[in-house]
C-alpha atoms as a printed R data frame, in Angstrom:
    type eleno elety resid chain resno        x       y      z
1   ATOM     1    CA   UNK     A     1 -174.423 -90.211 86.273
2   ATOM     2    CA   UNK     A     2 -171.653 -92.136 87.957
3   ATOM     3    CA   UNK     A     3 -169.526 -90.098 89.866
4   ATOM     4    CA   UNK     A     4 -166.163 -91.558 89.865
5   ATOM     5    CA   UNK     A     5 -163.490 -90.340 92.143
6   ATOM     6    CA   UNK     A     6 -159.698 -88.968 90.860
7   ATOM     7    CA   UNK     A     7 -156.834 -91.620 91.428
8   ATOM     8    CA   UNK     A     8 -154.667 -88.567 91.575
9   ATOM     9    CA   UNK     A     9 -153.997 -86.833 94.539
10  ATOM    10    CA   UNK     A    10 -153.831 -83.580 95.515
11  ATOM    11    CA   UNK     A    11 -150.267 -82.714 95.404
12  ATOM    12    CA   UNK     A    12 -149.235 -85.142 93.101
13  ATOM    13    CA   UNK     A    13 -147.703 -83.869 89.832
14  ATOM    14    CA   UNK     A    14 -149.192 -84.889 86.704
15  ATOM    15    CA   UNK     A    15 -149.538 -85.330 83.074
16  ATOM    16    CA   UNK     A    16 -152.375 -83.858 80.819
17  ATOM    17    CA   UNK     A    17 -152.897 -84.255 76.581
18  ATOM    18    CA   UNK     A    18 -154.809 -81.769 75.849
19  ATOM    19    CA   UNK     A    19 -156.894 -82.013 72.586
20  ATOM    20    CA   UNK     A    20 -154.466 -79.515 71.129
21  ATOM    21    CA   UNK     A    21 -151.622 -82.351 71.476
22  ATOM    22    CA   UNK     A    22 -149.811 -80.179 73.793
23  ATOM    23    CA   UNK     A    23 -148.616 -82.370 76.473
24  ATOM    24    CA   UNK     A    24 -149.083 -80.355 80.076
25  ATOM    25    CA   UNK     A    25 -147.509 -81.344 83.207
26  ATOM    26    CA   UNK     A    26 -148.219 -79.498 86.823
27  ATOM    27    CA   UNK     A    27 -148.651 -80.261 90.265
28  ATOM    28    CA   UNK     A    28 -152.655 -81.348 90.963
29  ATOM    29    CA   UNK     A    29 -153.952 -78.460 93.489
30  ATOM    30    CA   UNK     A    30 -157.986 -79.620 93.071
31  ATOM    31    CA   UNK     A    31 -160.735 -81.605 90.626
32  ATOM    32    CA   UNK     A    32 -164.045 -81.500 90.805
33  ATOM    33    CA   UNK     A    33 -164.352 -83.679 87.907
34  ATOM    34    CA   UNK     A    34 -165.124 -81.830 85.199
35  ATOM    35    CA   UNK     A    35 -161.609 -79.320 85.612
36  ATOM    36    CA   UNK     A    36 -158.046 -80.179 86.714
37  ATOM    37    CA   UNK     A    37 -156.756 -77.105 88.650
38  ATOM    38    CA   UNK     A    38 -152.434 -77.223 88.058
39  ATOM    39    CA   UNK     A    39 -149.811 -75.190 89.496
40  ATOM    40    CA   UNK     A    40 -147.533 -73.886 87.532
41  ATOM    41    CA   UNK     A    41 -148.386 -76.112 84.262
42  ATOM    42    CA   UNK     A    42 -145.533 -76.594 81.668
43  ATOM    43    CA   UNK     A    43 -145.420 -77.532 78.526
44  ATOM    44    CA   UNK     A    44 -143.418 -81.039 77.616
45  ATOM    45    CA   UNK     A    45 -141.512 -80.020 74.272
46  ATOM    46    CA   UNK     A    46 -138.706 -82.157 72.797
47  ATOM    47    CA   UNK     A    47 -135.326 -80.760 72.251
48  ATOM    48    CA   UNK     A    48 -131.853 -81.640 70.539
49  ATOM    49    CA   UNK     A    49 -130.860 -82.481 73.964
50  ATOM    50    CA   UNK     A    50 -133.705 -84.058 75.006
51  ATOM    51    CA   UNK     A    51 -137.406 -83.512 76.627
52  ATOM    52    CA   UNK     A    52 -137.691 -80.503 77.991
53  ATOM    53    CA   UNK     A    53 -141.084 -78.159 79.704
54  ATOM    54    CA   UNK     A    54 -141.785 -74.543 79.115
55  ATOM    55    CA   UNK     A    55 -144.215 -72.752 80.993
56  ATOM    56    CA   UNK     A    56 -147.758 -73.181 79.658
57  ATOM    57    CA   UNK     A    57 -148.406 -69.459 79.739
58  ATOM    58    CA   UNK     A    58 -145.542 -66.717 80.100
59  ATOM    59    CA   UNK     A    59 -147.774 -63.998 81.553
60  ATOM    60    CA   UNK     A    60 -149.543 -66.470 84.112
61  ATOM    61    CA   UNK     A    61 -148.240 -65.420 87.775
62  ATOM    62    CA   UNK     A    62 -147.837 -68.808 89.494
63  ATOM    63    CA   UNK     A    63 -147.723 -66.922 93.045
64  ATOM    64    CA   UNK     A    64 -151.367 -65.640 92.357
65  ATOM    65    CA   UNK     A    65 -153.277 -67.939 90.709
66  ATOM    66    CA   UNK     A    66 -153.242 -71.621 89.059
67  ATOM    67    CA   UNK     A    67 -154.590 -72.964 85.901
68  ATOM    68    CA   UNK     A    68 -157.476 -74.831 85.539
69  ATOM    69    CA   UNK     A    69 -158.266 -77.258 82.444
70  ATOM    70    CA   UNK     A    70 -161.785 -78.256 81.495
71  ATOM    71    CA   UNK     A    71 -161.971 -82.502 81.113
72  ATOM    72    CA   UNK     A    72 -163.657 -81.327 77.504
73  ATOM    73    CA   UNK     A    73 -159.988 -80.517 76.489
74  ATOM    74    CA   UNK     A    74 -158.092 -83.509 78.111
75  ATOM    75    CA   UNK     A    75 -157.346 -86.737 76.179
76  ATOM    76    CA   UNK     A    76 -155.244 -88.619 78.559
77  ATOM    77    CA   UNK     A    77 -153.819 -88.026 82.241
78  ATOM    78    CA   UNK     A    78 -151.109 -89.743 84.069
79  ATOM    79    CA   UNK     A    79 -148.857 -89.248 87.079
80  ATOM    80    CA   UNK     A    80 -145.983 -87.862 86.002
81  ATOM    81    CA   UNK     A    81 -142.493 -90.247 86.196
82  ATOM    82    CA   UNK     A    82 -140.288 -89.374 89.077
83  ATOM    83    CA   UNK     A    83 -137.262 -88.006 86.566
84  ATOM    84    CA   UNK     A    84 -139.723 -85.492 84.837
85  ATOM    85    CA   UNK     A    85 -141.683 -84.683 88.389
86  ATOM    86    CA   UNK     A    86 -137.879 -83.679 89.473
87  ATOM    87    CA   UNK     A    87 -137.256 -81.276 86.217
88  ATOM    88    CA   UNK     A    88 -140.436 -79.878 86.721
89  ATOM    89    CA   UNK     A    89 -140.037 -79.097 90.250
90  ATOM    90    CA   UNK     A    90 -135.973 -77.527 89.291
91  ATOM    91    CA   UNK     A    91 -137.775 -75.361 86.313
92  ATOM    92    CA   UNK     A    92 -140.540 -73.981 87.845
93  ATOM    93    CA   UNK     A    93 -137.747 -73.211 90.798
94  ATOM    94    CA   UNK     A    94 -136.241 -70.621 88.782
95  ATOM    95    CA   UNK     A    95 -136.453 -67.086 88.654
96  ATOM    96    CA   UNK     A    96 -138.878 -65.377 86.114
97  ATOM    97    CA   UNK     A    97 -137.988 -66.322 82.573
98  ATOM    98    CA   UNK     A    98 -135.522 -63.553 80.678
99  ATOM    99    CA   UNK     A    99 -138.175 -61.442 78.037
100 ATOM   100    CA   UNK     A   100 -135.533 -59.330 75.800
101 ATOM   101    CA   UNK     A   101 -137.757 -56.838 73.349
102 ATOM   102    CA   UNK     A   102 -135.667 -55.137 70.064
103 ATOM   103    CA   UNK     A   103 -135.613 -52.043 70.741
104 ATOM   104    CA   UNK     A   104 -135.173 -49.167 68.164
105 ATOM   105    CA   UNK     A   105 -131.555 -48.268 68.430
């Protein structure tokens, strides 16, 4: 098998279709071909205002670990536009998203 080598870098923030059709942008920590490992992946989700990328998973703890996606479950990749690189770096910035629970009055 032909082994062909990422034109991503390490460090570079990207853009990943799943096979969902979730759009998933992160920065690129490591490939070994067959899985993307992303820090602190988002998802790209369009908005009255505009695009706009939520965390991929809400209980994920971007300080301990990353995420890792299997090629079996990517479409497409791309490097990420400079704009949406910059809102990705400002949201994933922020403090830990706000979680209000009802609670029983």
């Amino acid at each position: 098998m032909l082994v062909q080598q990422s034109r991503y870098n390490i460090g570079d923030i990207i853009n990943l279709k799943l096979v969902s059709g979730d759009e998933v942008c992160g920065q690129l920590i490591g490939t070994d071909g067959r899985e993307y490992e992303l820090r602190c992946p988002c998802i790209v989700v369009t908005t009255p205002e505009g695009v706009g990328l939520l965390r991929a998973m809400f209980g994920h703890d971007p300080d301990f670990e990353n995420i890792r996606y299997r090629d079996q479950h990517i479409i497409s990749m791309c490097k990420t536009h400079q704009k949406m690189a910059e809102h990705w770096q400002a949201v994933t910035r922020e403090e830990e998203p706000v979680i209000t629970v009802d609670t029983p009055q």
